[in-house]
C-alpha atoms as an extended CHARMM CRD file, in Angstrom:
* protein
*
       264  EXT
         1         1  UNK       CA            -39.8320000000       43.4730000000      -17.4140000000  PROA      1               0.0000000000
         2         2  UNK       CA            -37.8770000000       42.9540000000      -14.3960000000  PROA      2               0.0000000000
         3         3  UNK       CA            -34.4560000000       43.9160000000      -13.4120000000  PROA      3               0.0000000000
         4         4  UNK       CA            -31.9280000000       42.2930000000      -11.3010000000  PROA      4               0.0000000000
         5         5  UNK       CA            -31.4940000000       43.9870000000       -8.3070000000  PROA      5               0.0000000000
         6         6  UNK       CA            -28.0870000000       45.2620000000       -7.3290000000  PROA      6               0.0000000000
         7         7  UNK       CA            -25.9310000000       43.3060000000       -4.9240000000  PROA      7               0.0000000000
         8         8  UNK       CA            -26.8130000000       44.8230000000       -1.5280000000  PROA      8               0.0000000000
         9         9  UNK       CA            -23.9070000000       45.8510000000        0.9210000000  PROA      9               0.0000000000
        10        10  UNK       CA            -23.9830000000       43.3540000000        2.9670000000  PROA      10              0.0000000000
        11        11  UNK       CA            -24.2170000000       40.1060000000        0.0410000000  PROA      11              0.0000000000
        12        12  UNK       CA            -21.1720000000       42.1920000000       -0.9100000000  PROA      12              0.0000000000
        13        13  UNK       CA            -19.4100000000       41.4900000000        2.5260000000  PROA      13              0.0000000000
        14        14  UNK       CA            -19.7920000000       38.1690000000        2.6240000000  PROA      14              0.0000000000
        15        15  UNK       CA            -18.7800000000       37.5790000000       -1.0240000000  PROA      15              0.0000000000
        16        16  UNK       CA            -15.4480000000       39.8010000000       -0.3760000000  PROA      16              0.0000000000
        17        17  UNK       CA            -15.1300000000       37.9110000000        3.0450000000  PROA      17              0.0000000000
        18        18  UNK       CA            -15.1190000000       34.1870000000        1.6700000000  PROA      18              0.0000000000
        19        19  UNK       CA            -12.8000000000       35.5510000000       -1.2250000000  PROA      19              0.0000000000
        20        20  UNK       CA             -9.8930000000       37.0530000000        1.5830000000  PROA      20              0.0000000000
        21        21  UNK       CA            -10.6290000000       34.1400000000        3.6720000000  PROA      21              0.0000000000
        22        22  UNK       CA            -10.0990000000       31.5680000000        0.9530000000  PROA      22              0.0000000000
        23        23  UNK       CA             -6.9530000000       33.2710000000       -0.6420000000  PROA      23              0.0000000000
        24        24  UNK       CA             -5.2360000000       33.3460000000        3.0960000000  PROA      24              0.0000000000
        25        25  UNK       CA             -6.4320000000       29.3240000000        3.8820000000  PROA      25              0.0000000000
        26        26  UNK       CA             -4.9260000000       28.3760000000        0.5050000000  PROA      26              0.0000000000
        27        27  UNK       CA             -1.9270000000       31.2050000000        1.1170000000  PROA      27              0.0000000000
        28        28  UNK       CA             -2.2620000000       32.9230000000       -2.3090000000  PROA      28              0.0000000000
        29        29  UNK       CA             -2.6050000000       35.9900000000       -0.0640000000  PROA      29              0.0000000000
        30        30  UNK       CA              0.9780000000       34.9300000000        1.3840000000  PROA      30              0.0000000000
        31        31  UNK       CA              1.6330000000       35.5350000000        5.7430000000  PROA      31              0.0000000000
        32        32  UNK       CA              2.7530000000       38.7040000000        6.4020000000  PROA      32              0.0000000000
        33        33  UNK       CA              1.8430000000       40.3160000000        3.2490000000  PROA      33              0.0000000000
        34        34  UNK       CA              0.0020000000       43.9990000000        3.2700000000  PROA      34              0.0000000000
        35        35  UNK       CA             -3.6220000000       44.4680000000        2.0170000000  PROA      35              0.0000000000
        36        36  UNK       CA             -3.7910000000       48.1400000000        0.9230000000  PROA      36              0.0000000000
        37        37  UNK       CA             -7.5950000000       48.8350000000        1.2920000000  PROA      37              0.0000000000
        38        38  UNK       CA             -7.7620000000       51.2160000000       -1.5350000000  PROA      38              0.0000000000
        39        39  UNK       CA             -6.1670000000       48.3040000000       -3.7500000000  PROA      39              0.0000000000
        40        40  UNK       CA             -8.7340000000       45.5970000000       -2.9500000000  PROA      40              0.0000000000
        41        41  UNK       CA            -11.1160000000       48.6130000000       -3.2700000000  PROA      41              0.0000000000
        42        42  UNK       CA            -10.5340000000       48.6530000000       -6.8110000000  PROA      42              0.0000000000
        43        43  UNK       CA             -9.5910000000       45.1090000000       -7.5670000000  PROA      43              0.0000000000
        44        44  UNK       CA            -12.7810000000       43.9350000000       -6.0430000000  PROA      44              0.0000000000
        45        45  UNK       CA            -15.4950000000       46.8090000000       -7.3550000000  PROA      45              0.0000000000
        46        46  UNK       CA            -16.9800000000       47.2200000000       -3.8570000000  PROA      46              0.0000000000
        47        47  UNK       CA            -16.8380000000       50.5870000000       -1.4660000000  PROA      47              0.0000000000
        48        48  UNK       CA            -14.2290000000       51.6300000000        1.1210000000  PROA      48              0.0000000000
        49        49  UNK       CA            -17.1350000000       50.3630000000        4.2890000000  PROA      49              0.0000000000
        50        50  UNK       CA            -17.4320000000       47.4680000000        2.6010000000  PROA      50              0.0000000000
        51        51  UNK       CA            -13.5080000000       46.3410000000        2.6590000000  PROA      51              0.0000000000
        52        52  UNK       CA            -13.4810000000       47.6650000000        6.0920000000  PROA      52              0.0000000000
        53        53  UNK       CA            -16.2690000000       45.0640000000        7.1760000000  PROA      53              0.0000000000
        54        54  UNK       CA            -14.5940000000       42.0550000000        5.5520000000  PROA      54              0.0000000000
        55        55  UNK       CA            -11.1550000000       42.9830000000        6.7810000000  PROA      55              0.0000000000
        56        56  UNK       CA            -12.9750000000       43.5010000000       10.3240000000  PROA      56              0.0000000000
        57        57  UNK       CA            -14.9050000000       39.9800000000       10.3000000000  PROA      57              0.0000000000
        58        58  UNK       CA            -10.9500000000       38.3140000000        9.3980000000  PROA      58              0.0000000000
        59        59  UNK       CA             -9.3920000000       39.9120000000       11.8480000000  PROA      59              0.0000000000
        60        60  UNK       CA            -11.8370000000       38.6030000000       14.4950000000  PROA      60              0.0000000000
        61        61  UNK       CA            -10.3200000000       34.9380000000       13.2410000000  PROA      61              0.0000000000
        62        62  UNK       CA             -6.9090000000       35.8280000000       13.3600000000  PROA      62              0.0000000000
        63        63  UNK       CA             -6.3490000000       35.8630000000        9.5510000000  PROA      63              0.0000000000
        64        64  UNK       CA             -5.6980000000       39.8070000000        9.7880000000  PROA      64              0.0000000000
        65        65  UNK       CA             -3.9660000000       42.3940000000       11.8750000000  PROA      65              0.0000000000
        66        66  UNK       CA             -4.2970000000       46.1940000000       11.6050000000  PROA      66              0.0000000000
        67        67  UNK       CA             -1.0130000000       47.8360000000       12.2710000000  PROA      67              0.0000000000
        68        68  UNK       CA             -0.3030000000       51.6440000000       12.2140000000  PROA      68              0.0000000000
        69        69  UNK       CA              1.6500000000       53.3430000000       10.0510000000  PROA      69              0.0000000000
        70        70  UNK       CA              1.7830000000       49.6310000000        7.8550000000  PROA      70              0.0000000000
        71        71  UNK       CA             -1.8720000000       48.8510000000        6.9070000000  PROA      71              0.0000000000
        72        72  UNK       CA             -3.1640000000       45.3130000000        6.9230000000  PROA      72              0.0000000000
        73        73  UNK       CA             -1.3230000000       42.1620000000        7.7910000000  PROA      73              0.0000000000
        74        74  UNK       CA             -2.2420000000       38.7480000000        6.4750000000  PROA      74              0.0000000000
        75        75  UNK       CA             -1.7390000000       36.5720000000       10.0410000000  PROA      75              0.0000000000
        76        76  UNK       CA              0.2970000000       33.1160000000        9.8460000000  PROA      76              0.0000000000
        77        77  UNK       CA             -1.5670000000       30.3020000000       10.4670000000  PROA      77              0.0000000000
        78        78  UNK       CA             -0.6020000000       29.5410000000       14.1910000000  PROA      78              0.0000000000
        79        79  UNK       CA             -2.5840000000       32.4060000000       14.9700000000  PROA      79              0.0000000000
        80        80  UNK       CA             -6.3590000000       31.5750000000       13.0630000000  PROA      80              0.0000000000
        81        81  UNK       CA             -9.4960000000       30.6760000000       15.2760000000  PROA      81              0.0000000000
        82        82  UNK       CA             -8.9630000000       26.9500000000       14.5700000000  PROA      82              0.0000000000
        83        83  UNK       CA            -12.2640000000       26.3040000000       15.5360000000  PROA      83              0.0000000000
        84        84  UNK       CA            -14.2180000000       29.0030000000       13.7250000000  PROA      84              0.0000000000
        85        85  UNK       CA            -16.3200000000       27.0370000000       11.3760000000  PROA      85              0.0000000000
        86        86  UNK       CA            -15.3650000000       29.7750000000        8.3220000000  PROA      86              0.0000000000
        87        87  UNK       CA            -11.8910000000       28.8840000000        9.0460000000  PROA      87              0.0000000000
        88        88  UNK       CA            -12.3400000000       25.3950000000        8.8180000000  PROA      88              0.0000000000
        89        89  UNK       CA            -14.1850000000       25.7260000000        5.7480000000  PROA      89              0.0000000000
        90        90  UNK       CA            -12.0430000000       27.7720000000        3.6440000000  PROA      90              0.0000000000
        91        91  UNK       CA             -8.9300000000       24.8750000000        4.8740000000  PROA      91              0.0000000000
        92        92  UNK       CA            -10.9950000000       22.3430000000        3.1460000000  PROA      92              0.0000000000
        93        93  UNK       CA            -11.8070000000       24.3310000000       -0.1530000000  PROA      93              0.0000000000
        94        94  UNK       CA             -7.5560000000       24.9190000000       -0.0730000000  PROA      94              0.0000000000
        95        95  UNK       CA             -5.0450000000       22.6340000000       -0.9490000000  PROA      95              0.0000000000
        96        96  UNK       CA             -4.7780000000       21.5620000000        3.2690000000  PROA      96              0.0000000000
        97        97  UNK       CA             -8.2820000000       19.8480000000        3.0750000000  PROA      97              0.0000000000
        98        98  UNK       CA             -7.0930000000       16.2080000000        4.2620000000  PROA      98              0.0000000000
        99        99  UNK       CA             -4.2310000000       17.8700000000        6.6750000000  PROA      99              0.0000000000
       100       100  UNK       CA             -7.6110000000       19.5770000000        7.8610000000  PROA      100             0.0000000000
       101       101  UNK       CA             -9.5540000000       16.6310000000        7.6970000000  PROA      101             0.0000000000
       102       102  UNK       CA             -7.0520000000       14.9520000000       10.0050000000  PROA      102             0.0000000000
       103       103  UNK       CA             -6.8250000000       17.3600000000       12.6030000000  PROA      103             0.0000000000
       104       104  UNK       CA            -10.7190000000       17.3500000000       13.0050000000  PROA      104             0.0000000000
       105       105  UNK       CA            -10.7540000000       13.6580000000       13.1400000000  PROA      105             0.0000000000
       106       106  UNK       CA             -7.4700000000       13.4770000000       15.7430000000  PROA      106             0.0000000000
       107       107  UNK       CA             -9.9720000000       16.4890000000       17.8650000000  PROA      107             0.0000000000
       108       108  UNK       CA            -12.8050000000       13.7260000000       17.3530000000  PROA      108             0.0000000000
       109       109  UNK       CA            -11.0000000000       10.7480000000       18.6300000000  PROA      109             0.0000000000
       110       110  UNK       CA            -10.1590000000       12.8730000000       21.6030000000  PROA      110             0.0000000000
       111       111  UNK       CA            -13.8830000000       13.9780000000       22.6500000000  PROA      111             0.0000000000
       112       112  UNK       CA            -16.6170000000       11.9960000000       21.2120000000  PROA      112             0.0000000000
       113       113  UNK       CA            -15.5580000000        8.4090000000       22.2890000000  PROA      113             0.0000000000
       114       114  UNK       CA            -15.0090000000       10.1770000000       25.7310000000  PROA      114             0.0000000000
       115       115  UNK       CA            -19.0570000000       11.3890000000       25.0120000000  PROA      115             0.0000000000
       116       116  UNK       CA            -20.0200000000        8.4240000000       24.0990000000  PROA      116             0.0000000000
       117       117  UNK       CA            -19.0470000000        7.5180000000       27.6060000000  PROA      117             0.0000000000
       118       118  UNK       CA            -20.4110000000        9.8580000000       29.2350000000  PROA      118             0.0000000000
       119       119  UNK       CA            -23.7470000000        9.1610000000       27.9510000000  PROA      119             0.0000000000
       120       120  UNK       CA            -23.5150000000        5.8340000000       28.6360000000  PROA      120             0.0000000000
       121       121  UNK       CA            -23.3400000000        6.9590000000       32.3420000000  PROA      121             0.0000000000
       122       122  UNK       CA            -25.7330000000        9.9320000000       32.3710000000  PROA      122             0.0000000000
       123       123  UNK       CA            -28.3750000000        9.7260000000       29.7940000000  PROA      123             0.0000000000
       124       124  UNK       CA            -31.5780000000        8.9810000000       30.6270000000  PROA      124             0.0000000000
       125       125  UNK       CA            -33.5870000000        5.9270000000       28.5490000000  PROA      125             0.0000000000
       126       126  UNK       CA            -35.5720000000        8.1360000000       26.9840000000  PROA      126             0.0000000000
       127       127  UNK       CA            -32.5000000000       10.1210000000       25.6080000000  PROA      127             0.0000000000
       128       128  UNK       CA            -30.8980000000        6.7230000000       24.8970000000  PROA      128             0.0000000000
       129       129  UNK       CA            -33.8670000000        5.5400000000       23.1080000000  PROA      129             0.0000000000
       130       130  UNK       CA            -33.7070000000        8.1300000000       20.6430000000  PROA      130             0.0000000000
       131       131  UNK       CA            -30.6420000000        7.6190000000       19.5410000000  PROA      131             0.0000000000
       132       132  UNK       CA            -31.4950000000        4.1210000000       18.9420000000  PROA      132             0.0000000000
       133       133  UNK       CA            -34.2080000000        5.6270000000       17.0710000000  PROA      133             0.0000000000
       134       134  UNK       CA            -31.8540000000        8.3790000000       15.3840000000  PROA      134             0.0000000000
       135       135  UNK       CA            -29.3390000000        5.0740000000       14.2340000000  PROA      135             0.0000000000
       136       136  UNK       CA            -32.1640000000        3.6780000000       12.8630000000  PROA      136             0.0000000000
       137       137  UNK       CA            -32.7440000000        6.0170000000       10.5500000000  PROA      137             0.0000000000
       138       138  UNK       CA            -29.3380000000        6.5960000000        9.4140000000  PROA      138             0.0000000000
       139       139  UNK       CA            -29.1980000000        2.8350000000        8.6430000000  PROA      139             0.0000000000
       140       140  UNK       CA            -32.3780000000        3.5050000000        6.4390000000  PROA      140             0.0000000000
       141       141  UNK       CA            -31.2960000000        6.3850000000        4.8370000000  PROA      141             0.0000000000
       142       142  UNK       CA            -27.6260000000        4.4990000000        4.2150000000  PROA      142             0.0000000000
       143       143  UNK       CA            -28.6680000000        1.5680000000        2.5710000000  PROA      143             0.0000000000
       144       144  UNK       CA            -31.1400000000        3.6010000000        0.3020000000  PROA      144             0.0000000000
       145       145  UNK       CA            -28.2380000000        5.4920000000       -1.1750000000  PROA      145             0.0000000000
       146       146  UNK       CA            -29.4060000000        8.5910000000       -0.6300000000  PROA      146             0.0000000000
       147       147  UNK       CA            -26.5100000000       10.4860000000        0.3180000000  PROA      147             0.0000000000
       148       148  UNK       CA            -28.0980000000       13.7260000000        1.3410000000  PROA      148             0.0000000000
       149       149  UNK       CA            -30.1580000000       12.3570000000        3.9770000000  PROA      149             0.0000000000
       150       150  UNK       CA            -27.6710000000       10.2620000000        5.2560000000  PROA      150             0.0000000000
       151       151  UNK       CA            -25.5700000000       13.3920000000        5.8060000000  PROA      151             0.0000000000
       152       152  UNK       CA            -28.3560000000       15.3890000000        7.5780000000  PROA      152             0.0000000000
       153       153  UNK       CA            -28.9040000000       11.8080000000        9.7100000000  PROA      153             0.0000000000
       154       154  UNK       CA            -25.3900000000       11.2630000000       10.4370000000  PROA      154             0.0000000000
       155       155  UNK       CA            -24.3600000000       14.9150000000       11.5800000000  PROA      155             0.0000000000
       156       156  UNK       CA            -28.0400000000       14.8040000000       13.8500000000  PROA      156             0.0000000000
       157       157  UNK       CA            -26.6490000000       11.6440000000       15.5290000000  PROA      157             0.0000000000
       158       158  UNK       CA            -23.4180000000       12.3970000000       16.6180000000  PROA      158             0.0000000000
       159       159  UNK       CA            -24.7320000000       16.2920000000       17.6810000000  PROA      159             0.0000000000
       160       160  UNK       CA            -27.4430000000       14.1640000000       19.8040000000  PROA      160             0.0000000000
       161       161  UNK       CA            -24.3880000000       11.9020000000       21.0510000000  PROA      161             0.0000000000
       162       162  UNK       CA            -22.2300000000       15.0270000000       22.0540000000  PROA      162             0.0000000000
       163       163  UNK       CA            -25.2540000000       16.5030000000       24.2230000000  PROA      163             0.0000000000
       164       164  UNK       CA            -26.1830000000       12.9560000000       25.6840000000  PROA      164             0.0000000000
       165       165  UNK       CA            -23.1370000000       13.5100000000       27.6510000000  PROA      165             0.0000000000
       166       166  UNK       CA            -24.7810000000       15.5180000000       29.9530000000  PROA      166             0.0000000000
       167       167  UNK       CA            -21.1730000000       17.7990000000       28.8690000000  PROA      167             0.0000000000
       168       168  UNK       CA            -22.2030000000       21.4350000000       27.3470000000  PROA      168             0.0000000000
       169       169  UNK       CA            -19.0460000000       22.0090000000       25.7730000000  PROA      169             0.0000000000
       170       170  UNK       CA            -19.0300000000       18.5050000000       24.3800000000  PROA      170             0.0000000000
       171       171  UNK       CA            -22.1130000000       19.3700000000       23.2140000000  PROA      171             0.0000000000
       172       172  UNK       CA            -20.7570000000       23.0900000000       21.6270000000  PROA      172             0.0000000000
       173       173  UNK       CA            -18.0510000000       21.0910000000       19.0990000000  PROA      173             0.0000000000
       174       174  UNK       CA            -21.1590000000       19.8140000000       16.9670000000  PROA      174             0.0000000000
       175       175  UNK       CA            -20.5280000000       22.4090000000       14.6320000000  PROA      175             0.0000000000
       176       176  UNK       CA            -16.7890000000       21.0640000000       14.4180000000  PROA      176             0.0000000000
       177       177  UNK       CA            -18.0640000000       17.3190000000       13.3670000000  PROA      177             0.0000000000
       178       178  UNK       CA            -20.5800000000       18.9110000000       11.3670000000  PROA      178             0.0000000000
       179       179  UNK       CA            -17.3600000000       20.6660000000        9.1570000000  PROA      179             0.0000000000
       180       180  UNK       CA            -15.7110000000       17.1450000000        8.8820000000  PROA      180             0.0000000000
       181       181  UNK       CA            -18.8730000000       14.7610000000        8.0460000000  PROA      181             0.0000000000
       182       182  UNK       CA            -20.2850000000       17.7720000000        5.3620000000  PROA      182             0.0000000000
       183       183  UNK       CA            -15.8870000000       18.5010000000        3.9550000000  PROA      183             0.0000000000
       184       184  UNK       CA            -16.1780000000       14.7250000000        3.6350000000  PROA      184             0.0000000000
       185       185  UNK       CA            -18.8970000000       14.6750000000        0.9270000000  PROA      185             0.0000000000
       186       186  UNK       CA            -18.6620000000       18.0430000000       -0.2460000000  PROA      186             0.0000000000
       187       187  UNK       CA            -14.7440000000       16.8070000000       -1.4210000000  PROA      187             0.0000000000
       188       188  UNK       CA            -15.5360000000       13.4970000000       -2.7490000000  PROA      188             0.0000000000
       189       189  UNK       CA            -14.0410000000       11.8990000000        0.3330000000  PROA      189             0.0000000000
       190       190  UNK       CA            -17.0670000000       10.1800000000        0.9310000000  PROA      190             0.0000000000
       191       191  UNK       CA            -18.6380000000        6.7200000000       -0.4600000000  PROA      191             0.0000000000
       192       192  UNK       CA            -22.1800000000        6.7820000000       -2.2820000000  PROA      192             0.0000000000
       193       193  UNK       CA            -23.3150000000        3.6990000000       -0.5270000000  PROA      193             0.0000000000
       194       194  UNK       CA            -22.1210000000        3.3530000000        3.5100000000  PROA      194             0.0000000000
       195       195  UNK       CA            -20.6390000000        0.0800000000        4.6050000000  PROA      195             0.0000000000
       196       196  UNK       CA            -22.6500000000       -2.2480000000        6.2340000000  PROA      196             0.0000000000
       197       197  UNK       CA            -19.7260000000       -2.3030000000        9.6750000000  PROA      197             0.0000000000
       198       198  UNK       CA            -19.8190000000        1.7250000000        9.5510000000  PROA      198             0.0000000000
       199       199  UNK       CA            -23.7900000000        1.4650000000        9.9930000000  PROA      199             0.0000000000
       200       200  UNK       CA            -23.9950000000       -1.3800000000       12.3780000000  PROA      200             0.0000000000
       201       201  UNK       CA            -21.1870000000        0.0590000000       14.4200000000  PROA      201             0.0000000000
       202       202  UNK       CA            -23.9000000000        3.7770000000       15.0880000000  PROA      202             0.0000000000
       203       203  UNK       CA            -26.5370000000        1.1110000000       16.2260000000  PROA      203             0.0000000000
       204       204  UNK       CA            -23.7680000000       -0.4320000000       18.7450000000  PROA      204             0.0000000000
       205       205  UNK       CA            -22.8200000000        2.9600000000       19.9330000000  PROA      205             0.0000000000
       206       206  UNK       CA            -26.8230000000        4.1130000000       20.2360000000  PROA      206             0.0000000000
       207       207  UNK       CA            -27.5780000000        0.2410000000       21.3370000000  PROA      207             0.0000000000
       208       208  UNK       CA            -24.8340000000        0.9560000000       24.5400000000  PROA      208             0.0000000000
       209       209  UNK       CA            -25.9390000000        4.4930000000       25.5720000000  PROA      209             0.0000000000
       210       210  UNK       CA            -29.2430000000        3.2960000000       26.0000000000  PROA      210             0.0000000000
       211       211  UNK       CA            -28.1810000000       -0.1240000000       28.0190000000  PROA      211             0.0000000000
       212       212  UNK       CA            -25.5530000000        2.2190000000       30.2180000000  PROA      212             0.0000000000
       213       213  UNK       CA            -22.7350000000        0.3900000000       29.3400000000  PROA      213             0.0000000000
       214       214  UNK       CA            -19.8650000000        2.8330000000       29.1090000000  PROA      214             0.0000000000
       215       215  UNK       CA            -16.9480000000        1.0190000000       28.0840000000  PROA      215             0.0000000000
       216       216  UNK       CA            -18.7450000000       -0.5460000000       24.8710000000  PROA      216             0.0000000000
       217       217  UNK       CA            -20.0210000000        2.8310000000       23.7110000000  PROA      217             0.0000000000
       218       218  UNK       CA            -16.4300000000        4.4380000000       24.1170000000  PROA      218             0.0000000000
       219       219  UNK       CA            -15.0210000000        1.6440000000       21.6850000000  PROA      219             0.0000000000
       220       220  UNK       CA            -17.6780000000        1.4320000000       19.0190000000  PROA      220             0.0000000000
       221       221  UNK       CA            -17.2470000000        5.4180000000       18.9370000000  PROA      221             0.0000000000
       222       222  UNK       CA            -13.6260000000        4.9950000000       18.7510000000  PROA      222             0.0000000000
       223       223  UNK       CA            -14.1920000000        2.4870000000       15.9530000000  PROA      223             0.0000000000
       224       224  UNK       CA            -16.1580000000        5.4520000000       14.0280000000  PROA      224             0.0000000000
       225       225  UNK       CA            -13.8040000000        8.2360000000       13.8280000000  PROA      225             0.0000000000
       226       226  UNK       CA            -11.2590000000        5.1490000000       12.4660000000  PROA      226             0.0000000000
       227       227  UNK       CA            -12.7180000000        3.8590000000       10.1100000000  PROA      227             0.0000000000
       228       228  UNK       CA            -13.4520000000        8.0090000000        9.0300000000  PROA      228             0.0000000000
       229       229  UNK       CA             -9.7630000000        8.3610000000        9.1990000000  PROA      229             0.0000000000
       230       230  UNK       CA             -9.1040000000        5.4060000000        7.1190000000  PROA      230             0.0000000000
       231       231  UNK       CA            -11.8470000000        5.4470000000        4.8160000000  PROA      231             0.0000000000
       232       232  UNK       CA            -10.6340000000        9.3680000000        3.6930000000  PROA      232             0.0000000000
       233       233  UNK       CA             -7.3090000000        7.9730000000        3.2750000000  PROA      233             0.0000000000
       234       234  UNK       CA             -8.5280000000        5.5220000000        1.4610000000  PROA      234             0.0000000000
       235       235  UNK       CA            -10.6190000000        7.2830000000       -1.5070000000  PROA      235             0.0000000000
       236       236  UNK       CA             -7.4460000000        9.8410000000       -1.3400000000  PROA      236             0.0000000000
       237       237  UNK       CA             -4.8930000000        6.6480000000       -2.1140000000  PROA      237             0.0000000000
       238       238  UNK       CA             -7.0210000000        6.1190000000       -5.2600000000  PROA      238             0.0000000000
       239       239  UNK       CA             -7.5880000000        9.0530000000       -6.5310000000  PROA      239             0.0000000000
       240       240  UNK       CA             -3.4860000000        9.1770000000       -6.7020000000  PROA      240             0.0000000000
       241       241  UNK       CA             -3.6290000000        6.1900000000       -8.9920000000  PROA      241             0.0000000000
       242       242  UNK       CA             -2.4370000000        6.5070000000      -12.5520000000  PROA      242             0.0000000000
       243       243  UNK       CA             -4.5640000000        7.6870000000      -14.6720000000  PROA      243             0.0000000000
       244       244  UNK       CA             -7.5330000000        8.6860000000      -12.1850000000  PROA      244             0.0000000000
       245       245  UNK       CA             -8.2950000000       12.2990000000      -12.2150000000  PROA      245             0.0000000000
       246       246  UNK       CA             -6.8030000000       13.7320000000       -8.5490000000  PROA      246             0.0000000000
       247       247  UNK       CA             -8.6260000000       16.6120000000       -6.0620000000  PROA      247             0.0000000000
       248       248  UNK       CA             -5.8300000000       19.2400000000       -5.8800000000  PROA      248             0.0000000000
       249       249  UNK       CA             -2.5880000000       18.2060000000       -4.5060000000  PROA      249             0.0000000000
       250       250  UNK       CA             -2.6270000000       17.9770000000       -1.1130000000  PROA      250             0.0000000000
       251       251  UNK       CA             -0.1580000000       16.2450000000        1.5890000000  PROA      251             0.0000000000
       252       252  UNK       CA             -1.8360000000       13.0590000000        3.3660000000  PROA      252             0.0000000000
       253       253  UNK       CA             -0.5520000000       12.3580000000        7.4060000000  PROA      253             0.0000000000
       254       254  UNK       CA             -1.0000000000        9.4290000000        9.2730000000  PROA      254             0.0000000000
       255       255  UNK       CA             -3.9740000000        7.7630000000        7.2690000000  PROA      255             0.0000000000
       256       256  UNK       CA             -3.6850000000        4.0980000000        6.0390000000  PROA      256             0.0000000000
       257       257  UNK       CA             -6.1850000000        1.9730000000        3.7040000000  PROA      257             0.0000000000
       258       258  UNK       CA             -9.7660000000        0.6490000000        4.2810000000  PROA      258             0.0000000000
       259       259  UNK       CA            -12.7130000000       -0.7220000000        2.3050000000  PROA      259             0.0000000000
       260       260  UNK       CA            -14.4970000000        2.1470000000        1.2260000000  PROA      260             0.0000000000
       261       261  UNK       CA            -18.2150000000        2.9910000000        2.7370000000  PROA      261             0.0000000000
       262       262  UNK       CA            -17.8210000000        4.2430000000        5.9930000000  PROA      262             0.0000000000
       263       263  UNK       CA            -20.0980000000        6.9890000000        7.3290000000  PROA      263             0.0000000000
       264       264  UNK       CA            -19.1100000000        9.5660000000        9.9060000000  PROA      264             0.0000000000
């Protein structure tokens, strides 16, 4: 007969870790509140190294502060690793996930259109070629319906985009648009079947990196991280709609109304 192993110390960690982490993102652990260690000690059934190690690994984000003679600070937001993928995750599992949502895609419409450009200018045909390649298959996989190779396809072509631009940290904030095109589906802010414009505008963007025209492949980018704007505010409008069952409240910015379908 077999017996379940205990939890080791460190599956502990990381469990305690996205529980802290989470409760701070959605602000049931309120700024500038104290963590007593012996407290979550108790409350959480784990040992004194392991609440050390959690509270360690949040501090390193700027969710926690250790402060003599007072204990353990939650941190205000304004002072989080914005770009620490754990970060961004817990924001979109809180009650911020499209303020989140819209941040990342405001940070995309700053760099990858600018990428896009880039690659236009410095990619080689080869390079070029396999993004052609890459949009190819994300067409495929879109018009097939199946959503979890899409996802894998689309977050592949826009990390093959960002290092086409010759730009290493360009290439570095793939994790970022990975965060926004996985939040997107993960949160049922994401279409089963893409739209046929979302798809055809990847091929334009692969289509003008491998051609080496710069301007076009800044605008069909540009036209991407749009339409991902509008398409989340979108499937957000509707899910306010009498009598539809609504995601956790949340506060939409800046997002207007699109035909739903639109990839990443």
């Amino acid at each position: 007969m077999n017996t379940p192993k205990a939890e080791s110390s460190a599956d502990l960690h990381s469990v305690l870790v996205h529980k802290l982490g989470l409760a701070i993102a959605e602000g049931t652990l309120a700024p500038h509140s104290i963590l007593r260690l012996d407290e979550l000690e108790a409350q959480y059934k784990v040992s004194r190294s392991v609440v050390r190690e959690a509270t360690r690994v949040l501090s390193s984000k700027g969710m926690l502060e250790s402060r003599r003679r007072l204990g353990t600070v939650v941190q205000p937001e304004d002072t989080w690793n914005a770009y620490d993928p754990q970060v961004i995750r817990w924001r979109l599992a809180s009650s911020k996930r499209l303020e989140q949502l819209q941040a990342l895609n405001e940070l995309r419409g700053a760099i990858e259109p600018q990428a896009a450009r880039l690659a236009a200018e410095r990619a080689s045909w080869d390079a070029g070629s396999d993004l052609v390649a890459r949009a190819a298959r994300l067409w495929s996989a879109g018009q097939q319906g199946d959503q979890d190779d899409f996802l894998r396809l689309d977050i592949e072509f826009h990390a093959a985009v960002l290092k086409a631009s010759g730009n290493p940290m360009f290439s570095q904030l793939h994790k970022l648009v990975t965060e926004v095109l996985t939040g997107r589906t993960e949160h049922g802010l994401m279409p089963h079947l893409p739209q046929h414009e979302a798809l055809q505008l990847h091929v334009d963007v692969a289509s003008a990196i491998q051609r080496g025209e710069a301007n076009a492949a800044h605008a069909a980018m540009s036209r991407i991280v749009e339409q991902s704007s509008e398409e989340m505010g979108d499937i957000w409008s509707r899910h306010q709609q009498p009598g539809t069952p609504a995601p956790p409240p949340e506060t939409q910015r800046g997002v207007t109304s699109r035909p739903s379908g639109v990839p990443g």
